[in-house]
C-alpha positions as CSV (number, residue, x, y, z in Angstrom):
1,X,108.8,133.0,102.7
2,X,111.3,135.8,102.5
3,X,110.2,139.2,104.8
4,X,111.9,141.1,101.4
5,X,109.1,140.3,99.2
6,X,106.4,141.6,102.0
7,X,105.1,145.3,102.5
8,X,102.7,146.3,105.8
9,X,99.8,145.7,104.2
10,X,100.4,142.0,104.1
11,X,99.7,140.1,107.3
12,X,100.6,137.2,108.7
13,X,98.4,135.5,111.8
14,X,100.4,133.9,114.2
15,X,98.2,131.1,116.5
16,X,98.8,129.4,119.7
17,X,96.5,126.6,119.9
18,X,95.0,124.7,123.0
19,X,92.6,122.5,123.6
20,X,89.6,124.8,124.3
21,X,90.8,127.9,122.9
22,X,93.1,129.8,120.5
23,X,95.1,132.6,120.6
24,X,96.0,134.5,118.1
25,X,98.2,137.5,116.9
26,X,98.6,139.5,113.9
27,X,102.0,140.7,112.1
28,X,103.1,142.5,109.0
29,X,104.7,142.3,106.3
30,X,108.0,143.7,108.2
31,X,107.1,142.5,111.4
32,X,105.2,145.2,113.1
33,X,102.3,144.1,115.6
34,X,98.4,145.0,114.1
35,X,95.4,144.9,116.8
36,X,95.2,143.1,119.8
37,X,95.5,139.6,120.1
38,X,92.1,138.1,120.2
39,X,91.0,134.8,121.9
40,X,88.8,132.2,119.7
41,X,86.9,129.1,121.0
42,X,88.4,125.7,119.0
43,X,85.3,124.7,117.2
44,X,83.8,125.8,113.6
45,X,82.2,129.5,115.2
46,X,86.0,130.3,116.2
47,X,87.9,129.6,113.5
48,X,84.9,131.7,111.1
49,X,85.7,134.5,113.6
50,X,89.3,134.1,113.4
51,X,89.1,133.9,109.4
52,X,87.0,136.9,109.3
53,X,88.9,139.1,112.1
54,X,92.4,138.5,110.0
55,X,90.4,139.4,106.6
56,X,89.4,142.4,107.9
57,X,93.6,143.4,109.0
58,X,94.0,143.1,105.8
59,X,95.3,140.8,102.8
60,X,96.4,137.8,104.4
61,X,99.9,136.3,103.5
62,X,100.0,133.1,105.4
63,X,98.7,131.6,108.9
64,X,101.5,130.0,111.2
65,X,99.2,127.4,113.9
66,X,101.5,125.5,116.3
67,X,100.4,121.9,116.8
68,X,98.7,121.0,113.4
69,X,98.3,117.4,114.3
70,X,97.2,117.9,118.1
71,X,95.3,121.0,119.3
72,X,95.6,122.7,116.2
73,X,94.5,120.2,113.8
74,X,90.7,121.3,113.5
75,X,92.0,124.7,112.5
76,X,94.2,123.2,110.0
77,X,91.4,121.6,108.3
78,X,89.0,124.6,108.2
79,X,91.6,127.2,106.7
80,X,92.6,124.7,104.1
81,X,88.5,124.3,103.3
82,X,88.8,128.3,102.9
83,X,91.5,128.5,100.4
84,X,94.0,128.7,103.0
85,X,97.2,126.8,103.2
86,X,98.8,127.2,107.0
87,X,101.6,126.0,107.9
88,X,103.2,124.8,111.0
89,X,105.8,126.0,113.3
90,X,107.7,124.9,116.6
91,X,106.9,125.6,120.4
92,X,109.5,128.0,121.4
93,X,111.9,126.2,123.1
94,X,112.3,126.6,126.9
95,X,115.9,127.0,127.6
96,X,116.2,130.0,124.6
97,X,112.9,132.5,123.8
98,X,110.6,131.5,126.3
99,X,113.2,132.6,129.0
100,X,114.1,135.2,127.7
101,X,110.8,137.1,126.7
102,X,108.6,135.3,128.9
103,X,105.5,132.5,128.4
104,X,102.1,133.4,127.8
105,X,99.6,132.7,124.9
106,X,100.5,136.3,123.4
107,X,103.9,135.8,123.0
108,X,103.9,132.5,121.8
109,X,101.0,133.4,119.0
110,X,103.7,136.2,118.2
111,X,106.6,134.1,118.2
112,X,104.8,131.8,115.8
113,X,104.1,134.8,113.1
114,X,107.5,135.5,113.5
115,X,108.7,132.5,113.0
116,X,106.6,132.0,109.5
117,X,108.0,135.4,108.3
118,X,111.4,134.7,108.8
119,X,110.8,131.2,107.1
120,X,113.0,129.4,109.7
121,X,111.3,126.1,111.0
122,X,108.5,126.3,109.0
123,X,106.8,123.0,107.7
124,X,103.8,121.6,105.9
125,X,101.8,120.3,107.7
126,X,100.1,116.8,107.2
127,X,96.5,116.6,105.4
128,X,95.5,113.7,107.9
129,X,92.4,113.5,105.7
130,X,93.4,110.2,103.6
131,X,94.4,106.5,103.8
132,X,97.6,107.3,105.9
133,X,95.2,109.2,108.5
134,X,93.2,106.1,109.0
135,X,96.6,103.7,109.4
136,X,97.7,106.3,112.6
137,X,94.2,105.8,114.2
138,X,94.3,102.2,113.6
139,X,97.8,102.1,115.0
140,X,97.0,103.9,118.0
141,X,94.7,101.7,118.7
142,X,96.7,98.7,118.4
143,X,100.1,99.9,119.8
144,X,97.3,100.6,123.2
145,X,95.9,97.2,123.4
146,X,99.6,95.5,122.7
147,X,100.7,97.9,125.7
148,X,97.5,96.3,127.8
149,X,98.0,93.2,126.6
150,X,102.1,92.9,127.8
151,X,100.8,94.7,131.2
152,X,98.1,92.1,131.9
153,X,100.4,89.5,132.0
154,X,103.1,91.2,134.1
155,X,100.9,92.0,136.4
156,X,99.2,88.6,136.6
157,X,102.8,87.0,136.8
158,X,103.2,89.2,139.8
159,X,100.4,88.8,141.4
160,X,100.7,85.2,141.0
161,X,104.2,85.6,143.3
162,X,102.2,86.2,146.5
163,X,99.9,83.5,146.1
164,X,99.9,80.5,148.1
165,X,102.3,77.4,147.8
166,X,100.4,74.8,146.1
167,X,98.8,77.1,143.6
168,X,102.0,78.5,142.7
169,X,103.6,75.0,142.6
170,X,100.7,74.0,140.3
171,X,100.8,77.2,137.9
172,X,104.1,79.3,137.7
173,X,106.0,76.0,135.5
174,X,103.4,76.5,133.1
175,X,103.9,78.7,129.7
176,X,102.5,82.4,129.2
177,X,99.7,80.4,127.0
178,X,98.6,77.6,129.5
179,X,98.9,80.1,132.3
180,X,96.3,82.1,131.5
181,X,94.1,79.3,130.2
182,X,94.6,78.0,133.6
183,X,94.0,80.7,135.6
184,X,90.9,81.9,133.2
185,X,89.2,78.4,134.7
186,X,90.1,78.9,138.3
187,X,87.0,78.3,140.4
188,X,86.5,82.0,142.1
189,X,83.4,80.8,144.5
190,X,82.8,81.9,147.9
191,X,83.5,85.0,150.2
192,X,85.8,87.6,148.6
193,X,86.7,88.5,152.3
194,X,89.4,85.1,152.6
195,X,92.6,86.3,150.6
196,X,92.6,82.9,148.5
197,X,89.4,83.4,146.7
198,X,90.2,87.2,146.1
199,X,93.3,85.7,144.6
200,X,91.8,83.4,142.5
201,X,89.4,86.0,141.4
202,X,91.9,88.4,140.4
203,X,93.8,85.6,138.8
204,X,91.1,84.5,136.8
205,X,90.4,88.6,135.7
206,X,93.2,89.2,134.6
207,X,93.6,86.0,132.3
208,X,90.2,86.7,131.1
209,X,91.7,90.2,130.2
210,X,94.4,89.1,128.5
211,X,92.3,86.8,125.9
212,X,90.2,89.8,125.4
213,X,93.1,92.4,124.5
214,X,94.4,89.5,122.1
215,X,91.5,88.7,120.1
216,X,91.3,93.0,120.0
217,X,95.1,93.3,118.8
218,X,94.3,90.4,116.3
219,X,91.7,92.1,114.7
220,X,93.2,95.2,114.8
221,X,96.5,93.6,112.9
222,X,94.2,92.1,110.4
223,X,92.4,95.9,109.5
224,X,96.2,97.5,110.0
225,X,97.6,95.0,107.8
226,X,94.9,95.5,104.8
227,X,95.4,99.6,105.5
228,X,99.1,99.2,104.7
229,X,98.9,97.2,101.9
230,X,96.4,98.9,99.9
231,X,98.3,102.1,100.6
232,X,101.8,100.8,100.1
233,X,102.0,97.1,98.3
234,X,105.6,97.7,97.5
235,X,106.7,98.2,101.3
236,X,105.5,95.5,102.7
237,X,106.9,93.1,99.9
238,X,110.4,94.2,100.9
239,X,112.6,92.5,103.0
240,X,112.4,92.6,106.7
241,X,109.3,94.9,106.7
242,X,106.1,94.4,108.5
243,X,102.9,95.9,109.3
244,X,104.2,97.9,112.1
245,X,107.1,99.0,110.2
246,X,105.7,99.9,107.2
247,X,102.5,101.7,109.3
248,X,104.5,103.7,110.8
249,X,107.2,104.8,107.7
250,X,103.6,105.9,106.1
251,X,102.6,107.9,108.7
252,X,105.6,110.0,109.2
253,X,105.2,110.8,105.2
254,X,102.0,111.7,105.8
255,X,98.9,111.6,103.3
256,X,101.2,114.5,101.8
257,X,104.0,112.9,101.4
258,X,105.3,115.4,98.6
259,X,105.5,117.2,101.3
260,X,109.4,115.7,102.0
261,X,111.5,117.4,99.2
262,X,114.1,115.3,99.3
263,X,115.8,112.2,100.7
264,X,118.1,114.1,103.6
265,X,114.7,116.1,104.2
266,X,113.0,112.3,105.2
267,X,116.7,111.0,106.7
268,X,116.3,114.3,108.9
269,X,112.5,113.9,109.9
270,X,113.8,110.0,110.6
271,X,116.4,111.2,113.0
272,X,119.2,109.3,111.0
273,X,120.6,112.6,109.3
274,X,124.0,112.5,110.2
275,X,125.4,115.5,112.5
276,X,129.5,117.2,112.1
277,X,130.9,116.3,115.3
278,X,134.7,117.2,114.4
279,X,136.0,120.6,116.1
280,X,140.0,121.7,116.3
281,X,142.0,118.8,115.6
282,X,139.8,116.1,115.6
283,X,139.0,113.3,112.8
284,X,135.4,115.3,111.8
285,X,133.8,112.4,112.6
286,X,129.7,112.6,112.3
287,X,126.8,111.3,114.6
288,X,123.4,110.4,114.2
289,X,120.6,113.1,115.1
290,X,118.8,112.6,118.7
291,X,115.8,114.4,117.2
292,X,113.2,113.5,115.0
293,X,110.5,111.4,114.5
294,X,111.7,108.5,116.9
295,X,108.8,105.7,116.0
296,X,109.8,106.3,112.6
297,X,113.7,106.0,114.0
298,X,113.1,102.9,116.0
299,X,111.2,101.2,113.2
300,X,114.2,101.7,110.5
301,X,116.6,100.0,113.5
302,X,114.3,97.1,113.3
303,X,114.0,96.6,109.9
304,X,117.9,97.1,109.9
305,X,118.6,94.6,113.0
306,X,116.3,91.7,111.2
307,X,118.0,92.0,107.6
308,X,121.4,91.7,109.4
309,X,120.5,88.4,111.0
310,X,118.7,86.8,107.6
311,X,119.7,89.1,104.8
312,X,122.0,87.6,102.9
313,X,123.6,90.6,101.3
314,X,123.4,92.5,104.4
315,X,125.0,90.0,106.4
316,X,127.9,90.0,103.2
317,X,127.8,93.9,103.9
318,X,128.4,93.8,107.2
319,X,131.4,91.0,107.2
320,X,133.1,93.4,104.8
321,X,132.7,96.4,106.8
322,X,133.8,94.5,109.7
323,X,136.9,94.0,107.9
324,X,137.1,97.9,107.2
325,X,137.5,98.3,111.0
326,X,133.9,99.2,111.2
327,X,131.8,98.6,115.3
328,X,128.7,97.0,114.8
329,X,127.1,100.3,116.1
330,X,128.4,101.8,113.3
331,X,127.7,99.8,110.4
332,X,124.1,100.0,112.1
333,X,123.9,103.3,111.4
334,X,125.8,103.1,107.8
335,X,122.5,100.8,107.0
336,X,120.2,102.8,108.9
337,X,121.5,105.8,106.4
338,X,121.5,103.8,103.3
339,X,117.8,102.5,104.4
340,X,116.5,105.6,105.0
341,X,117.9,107.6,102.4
342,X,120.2,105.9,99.9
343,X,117.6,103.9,98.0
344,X,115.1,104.8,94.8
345,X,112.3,106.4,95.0
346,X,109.1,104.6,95.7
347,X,105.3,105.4,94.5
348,X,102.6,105.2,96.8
349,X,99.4,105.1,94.8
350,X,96.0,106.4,96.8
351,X,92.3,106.2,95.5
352,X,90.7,109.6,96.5
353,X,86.9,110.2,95.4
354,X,87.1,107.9,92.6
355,X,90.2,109.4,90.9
356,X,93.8,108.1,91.2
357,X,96.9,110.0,92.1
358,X,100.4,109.4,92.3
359,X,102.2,110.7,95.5
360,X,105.8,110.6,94.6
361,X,108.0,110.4,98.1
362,X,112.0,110.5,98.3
363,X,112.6,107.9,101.0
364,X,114.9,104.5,100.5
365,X,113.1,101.9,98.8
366,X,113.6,99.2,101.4
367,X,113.5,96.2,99.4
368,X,117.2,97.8,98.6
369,X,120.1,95.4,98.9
370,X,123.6,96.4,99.9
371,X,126.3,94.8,97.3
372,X,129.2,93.3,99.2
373,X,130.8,93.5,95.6
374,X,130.8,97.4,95.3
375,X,134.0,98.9,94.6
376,X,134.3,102.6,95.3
377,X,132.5,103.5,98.6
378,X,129.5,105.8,97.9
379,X,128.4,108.9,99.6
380,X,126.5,107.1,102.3
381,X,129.0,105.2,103.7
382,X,131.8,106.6,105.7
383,X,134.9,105.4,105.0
384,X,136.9,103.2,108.0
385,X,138.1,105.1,110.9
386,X,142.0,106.0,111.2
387,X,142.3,104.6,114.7
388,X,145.7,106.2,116.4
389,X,148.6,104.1,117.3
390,X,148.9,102.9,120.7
């Protein structure tokens, strides 16, 4: 989206999103400010106002919307419904523009148009109207009952520490399972005032909790699980991949996963594109990027962590690199890189309205399997460190 190939009578709508309301602010084609910015309410009657009031500025190049999968999601949807495609940028970050010119909604509508004309930082965003859309909800309901579910028990474990002697003798030996059978069929009777029957009451709560949060996250696999699958067969045929894992690799494509250009476009959104770290005189050595999308970084680590301990080509993998005078930590992240981005392309087929499309996405096709017979090293793995003499 090159400023060159713009004139002032193109504009471009710049839009700070929030939960109640929008701001927004209107540049041209070479950057110059048009109108006032105007406030809209974030429902259906403010985004046809906000359509209309950017119309009337003119003909409308593009509209840059922070926050297309929070706040500014809804807005997303209805300019893509009216023949326009936004895309998304950044939040100014703190430390650089936002001291320097100041925070309010103005500026940082502004420093969104700005952004989308000089095509730095600018994404697509995600349709979040498809299969994929319905594996994050799904998720996010899961991952919150799994999060209650580990908290019940820690808290009825510590609870359980200030009761008295004998029922501690008679239920802390027990496992996870019994205990909370047990304490689901303590007898809670009498006057909540005496400390033991609160106890036993709050014992026999929170056991009854956790039965409940596990028949949810059950059901909840079982729905997640038939999601993935239908979406992705492929992924969760490969090695070392499960629900969660391949859940989550689908939503950071996206229902748009074309969206990703290219594999060190995905390894970057993964966090696992590797950064230059060499300055002056030292070896160049490269690290792994802090940023990204970490669920999506965390879930290639695990697939990478259970393929090492039962993969039998990985494991051959990693006793040669061993020998190469490779850390574990860094063979980790030799996998991580060949996982993420080293692989063939793989096809996720989606049923939309009746009619089937091919999506094709550039990320590694897990089921991949490192040769411990390969000759020449390829371009993702980094050769052995030159470790200095002592």
């Amino acid at each position: 989206m090159a400023s060159i190939a713009l004139d002032r009578g193109d504009v471009i709508v710049g839009v700070d999103t929030h939960k109640d309301q929008h701001v927004a602010v209107a540049i041209d084609g070479v950057g110059g400010l048009i109108d006032e910015p105007t406030f809209i309410d974030a429902n259906n009657g403010g985004y046809a106002e906000l359509l209309a009031w950017a119309r009337s500025l003119g003909k409308v190049h593009v509209f840059a919307v922070e926050g297309c999968g929070s706040y500014g999601m809804g807005l997303a949807r209805f300019l893509r419904r009216h023949g326009h495609l936004p895309v998304e940028v950044s939040r100014p970050p703190r430390a650089g523009a936002r001291r320097m010119s100041g925070k309010s909604d103005a500026i940082d509508a502004e420093h969104a148009a700005r952004t989308a004309l000089a095509g730095v930082g600018v994404v697509t965003p995600k349709l979040a109207d498809g299969q994929v859309e319905a594996i994050r909800l799904v998720k996010i309901a899961r991952d919150t009952a799994v999060k209650a579910h580990t908290t019940a028990m820690i808290t009825l474990k510590a609870v359980l520490v200030t009761a008295d002697q004998d029922l501690r003798d008679q239920l802390e030996p027990l496992s996870d399972f019994k205990l909370v059978t047990a304490c689901s069929a303590l007898e809670a009777s009498g006057d909540l005032a005496d400390p033991a029957v609160a106890m036993r009451h709050t014992l026999g709560s929170l056991a009854r909790r956790w039965f409940d949060l596990h028949a949810e996250i059950k059901t909840h696999s079982k729905h997640l699980k038939a999601l993935t699958r239908a979406a992705a067969p492929e992924l969760l045929d490969a090695f070392g991949v499960g629900v969660d894992i391949a859940a989550q690799m689908l939503i950071t494509a996206g229902d748009n996963a074309d969206r990703v250009r290219s594999e060190t476009a995905f390894a970057k959104m993964c966090g696992v594109a590797p950064i230059p770290t060499g300055s002056g005189k030292t070896s160049g050595r490269h690290r792994l990027n802090r940023g990204g999308n970490r669920q999506a970084n965390a879930a290639l680590y695990r697939a990478v962590i259970v393929r090492m301990r039962w993969h039998e080509s990985t494991i051959a993998y990693v006793e040669r690199r061993t020998t190469d005078g490779l850390s574990k930590k860094e063979i980790i992240r030799c996998l991580i890189g060949r996982v993420s981005a080293g692989g063939p392309s793989w096809l996720v087929r989606r049923e939309r309205r009746g009619t089937a499309s091919m999506s094709c996405h550039w990320m590694a096709c897990l089921s991949w399997s490192p040769s411990p017979l390969v000759g020449p090293r390829d371009r993702h793995e980094r050769p052995a460190p030159q470790r200095a003499e002592q």
